[in-house]
C-alpha positions as CSV (number, residue, x, y, z in Angstrom):
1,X,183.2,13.9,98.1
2,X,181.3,16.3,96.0
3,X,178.0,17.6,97.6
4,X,175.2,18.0,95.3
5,X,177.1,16.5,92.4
6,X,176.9,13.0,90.9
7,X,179.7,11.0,91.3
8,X,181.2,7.1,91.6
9,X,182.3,5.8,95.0
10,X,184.0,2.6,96.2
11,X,182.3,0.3,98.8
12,X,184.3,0.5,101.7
13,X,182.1,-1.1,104.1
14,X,179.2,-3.2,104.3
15,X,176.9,-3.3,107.0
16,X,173.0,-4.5,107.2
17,X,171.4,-0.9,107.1
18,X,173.3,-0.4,104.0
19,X,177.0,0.1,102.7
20,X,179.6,3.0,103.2
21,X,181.6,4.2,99.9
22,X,184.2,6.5,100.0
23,X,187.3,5.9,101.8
24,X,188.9,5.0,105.3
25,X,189.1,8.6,105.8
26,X,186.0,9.9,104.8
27,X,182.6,7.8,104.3
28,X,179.2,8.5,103.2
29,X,176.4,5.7,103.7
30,X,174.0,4.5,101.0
31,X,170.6,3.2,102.8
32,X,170.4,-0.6,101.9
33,X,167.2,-0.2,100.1
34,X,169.0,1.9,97.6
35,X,172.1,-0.7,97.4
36,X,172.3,-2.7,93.9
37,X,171.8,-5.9,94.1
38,X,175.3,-8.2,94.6
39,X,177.5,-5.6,95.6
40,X,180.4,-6.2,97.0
41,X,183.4,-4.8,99.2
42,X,185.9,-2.3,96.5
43,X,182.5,-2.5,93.9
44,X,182.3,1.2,92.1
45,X,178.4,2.7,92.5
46,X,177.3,6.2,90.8
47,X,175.5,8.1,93.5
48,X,174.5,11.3,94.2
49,X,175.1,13.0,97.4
50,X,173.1,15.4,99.2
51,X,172.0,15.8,103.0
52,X,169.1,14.2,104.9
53,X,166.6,15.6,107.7
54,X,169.4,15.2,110.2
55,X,171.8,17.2,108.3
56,X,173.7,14.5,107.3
57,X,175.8,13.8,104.0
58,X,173.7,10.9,102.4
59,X,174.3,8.9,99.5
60,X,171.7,7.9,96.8
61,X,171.2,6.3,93.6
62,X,167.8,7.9,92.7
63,X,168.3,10.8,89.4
64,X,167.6,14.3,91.1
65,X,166.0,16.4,89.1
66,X,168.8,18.9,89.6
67,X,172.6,19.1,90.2
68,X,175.0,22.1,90.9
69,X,176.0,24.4,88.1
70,X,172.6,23.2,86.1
71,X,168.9,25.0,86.3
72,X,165.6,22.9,85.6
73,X,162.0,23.6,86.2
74,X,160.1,22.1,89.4
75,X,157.0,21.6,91.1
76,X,156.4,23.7,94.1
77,X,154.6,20.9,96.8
78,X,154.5,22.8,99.8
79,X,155.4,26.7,101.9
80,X,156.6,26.8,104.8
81,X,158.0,29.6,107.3
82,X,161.3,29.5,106.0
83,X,160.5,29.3,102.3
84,X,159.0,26.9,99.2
85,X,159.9,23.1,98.9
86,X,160.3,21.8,95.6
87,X,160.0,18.6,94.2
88,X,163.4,17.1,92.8
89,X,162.8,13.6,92.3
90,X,164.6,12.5,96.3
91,X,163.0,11.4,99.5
92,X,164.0,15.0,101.1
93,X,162.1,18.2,99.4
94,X,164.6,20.4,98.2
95,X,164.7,24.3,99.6
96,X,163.6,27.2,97.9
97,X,164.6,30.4,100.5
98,X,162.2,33.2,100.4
99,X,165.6,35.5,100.0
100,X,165.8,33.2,96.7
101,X,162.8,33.8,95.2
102,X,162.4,36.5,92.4
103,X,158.6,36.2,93.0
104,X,156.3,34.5,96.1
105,X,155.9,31.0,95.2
106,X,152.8,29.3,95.9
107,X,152.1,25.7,96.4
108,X,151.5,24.2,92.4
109,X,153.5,26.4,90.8
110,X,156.8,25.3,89.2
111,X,159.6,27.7,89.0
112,X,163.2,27.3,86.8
113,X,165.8,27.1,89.3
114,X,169.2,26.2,89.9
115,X,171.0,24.7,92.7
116,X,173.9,26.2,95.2
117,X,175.2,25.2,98.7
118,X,174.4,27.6,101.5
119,X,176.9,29.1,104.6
120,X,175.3,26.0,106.4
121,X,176.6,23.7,104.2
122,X,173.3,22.7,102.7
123,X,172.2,22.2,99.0
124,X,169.3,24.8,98.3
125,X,167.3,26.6,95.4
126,X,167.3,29.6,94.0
127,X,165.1,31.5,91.2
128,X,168.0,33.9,90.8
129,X,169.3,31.6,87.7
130,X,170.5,35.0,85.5
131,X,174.5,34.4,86.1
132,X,174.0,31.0,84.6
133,X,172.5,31.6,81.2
134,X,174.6,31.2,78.3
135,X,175.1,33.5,75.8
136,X,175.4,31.1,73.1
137,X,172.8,30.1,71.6
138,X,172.8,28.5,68.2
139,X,169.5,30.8,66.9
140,X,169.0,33.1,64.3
141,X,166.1,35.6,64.0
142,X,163.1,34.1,62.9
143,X,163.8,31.1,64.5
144,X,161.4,29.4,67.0
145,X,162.4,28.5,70.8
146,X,160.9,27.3,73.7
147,X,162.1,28.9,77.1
148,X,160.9,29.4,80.7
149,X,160.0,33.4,82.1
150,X,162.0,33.3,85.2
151,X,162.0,37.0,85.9
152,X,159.4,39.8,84.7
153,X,160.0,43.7,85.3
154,X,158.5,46.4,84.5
155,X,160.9,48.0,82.7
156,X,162.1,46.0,80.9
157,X,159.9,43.3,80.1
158,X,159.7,38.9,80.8
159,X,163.3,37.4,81.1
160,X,163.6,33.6,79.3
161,X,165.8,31.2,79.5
162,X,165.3,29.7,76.2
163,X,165.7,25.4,76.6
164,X,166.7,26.3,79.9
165,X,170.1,27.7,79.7
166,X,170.6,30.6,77.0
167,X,169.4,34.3,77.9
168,X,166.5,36.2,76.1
169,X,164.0,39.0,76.9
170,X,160.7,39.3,75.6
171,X,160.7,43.2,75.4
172,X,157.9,45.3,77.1
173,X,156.6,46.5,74.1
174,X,156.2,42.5,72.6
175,X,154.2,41.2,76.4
176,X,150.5,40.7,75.4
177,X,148.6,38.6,77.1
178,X,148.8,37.7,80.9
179,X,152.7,36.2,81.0
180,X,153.7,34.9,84.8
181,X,156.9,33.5,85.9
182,X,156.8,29.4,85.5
183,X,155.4,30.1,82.2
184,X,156.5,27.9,79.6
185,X,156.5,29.8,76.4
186,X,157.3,29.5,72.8
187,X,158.5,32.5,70.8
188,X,159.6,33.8,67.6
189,X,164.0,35.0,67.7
190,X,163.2,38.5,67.2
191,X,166.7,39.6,67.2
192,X,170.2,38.1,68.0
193,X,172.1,41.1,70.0
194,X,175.8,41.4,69.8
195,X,176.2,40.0,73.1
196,X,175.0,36.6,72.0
197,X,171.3,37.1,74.2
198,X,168.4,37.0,72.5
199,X,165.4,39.5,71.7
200,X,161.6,37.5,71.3
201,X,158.4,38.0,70.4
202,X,155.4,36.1,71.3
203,X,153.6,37.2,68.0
204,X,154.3,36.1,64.7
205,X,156.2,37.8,61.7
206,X,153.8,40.4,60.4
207,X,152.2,38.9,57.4
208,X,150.9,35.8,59.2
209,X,150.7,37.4,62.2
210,X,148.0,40.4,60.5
211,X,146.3,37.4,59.2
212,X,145.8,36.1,62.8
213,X,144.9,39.4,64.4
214,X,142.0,39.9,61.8
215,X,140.4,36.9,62.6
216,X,140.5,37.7,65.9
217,X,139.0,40.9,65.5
218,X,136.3,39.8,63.0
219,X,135.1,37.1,65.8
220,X,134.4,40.0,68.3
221,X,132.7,42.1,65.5
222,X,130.4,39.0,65.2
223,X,129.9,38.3,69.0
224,X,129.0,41.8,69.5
225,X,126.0,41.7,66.9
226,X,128.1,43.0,64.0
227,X,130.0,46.0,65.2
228,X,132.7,47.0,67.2
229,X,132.4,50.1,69.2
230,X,135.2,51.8,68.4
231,X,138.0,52.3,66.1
232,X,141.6,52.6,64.7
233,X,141.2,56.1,66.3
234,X,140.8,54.6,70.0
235,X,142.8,55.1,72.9
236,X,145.9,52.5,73.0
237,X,145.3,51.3,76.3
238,X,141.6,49.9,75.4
239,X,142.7,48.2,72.4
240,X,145.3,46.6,74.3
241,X,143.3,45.5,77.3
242,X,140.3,44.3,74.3
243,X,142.3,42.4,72.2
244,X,145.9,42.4,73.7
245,X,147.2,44.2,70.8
246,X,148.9,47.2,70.0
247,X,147.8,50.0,68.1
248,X,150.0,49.6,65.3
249,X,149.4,45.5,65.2
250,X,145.4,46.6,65.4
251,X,145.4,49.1,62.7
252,X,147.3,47.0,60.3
253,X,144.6,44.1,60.9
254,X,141.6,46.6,60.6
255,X,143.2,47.8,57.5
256,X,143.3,44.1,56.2
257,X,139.4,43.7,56.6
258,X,138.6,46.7,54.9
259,X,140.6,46.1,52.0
260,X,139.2,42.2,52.2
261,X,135.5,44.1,52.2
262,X,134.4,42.4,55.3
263,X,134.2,45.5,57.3
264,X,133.2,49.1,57.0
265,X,134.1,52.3,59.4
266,X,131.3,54.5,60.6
267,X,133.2,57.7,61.4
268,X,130.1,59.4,62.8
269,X,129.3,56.8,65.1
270,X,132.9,55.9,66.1
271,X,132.6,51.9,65.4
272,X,133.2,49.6,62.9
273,X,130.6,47.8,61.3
274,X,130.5,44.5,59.6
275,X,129.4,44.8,55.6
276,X,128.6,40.9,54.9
């Protein structure tokens, strides 16, 4: 018997709180609301098996959300003193240890996360899903993907596993915007590296993407009466935490308005002033 795996088990026993599959030497009960209609004694039954509240090995037809060797994203419904419970689709919350968790979960939150079997026996979570993602992926650079950020450092930048299972990194120098772990995410395959994992960016290729950044910029322009007060020239850090951009991404998109006419740049004043 395979804990925290699906599997099929023979009926070895009925009884009237439920049926025991398995064999004479080793049994696991399935409750009887949980027992298929018109079973019968030697009848095969694909179950799951995990442990109940007692500590137990329990049997159950329900679909968890999550099974050994695989990684899905769940709901965090409760803390409590020995870590996060997650939601995985069975009567019995499953485990998140705070040892397991690459960031403090709060209630609400959903986290990617796979499954392993603790020195107690039990089936737990953890966030630490790196030694599971594939390397790969069928991609190519340009290419679109959805992925979870499971991990962010500083260094580095936001780790994703892209559908769930292959590895990427949205660089440091490619994070705008506010990006938390749990965030689903969709990204541009900025490069495939030699070791199969992948390199994304949250912003577009450039020619598109300097259309989008212009807009941007133009709307603030008009919110702000018609001028921006500074320029090109400004400090990296303020055109960042302004528009979320960096200076080269701003520059090119300033450059685009003033060749489109729509802007003008008053050196003695330091801003940038709309002309129509």
């Amino acid at each position: 018997m395979r804990l925290g795996e699906k599997q099929v088990l023979t009926v070895v026993k009925i009884v009237d709180f439920g049926v025991y599959l398995g064999s004479d030497e080793e049994r696991v009960l399935l409750p009887k609301k949980q027992v298929p209609e018109g079973i019968e004694k030697g009848d095969p039954v694909e179950v799951f098996l995990y442990k109940d509240s007692s500590d137990r090995m329990i049997a159950t037809t329900k679909e968890p959300k999550l099974t050994l060797g695989k990684m899905a994203v769940l709901d965090v419904v409760d803390v409590g003193r020995v870590g996060a419970f997650l939601d995985w689709g069975l009567e019995k919350d499953l485990l998140l240890p705070f040892r397991e968790q690459t960031v403090k979960v709060e209630k609400g939150d959903r986290c990617l996360v796979s499954l392993y079997i603790d020195k107690s026996g039990r089936l737990c979570a953890t966030m630490k899903v790196y030694p599971l993602l594939r390397t790969d992926s069928p991609y190519q650079k340009n290419d679109t993907v959805k992925g979870t950020v499971y991990e962010i450092s500083r260094e580095f930048g936001a780790f994703v596993a892209v559908d769930n299972c292959f590895s990427a990194l949205i660089p440091r120098r490619e994070m705008y915007g506010r990006i938390r772990i749990g965030d689903e995410v969709e990204a541009r395959v900025a490069a495939v590296k030699s070791d199969g994992k992948l390199d994304l960016s949250v912003r577009g290729r450039i020619p598109e993407q300097m259309d989008e950044d212009a807009r941007q910029i133009m709307e603030q322009i008009e919110k702000r009466g018609g001028e921006l007060p500074f320029t090109d020239k400004a400090d990296p850090e303020r055109i960042r935490a302004e528009f979320g951009l960096s200076k080269a991404a701003f520059k090119r998109a300033v450059g685009r308005l003033l060749k489109q006419g729509k802007i003008r740049i008053d050196e003695n004043q330091g801003k940038i002033l709309k002309t129509r």
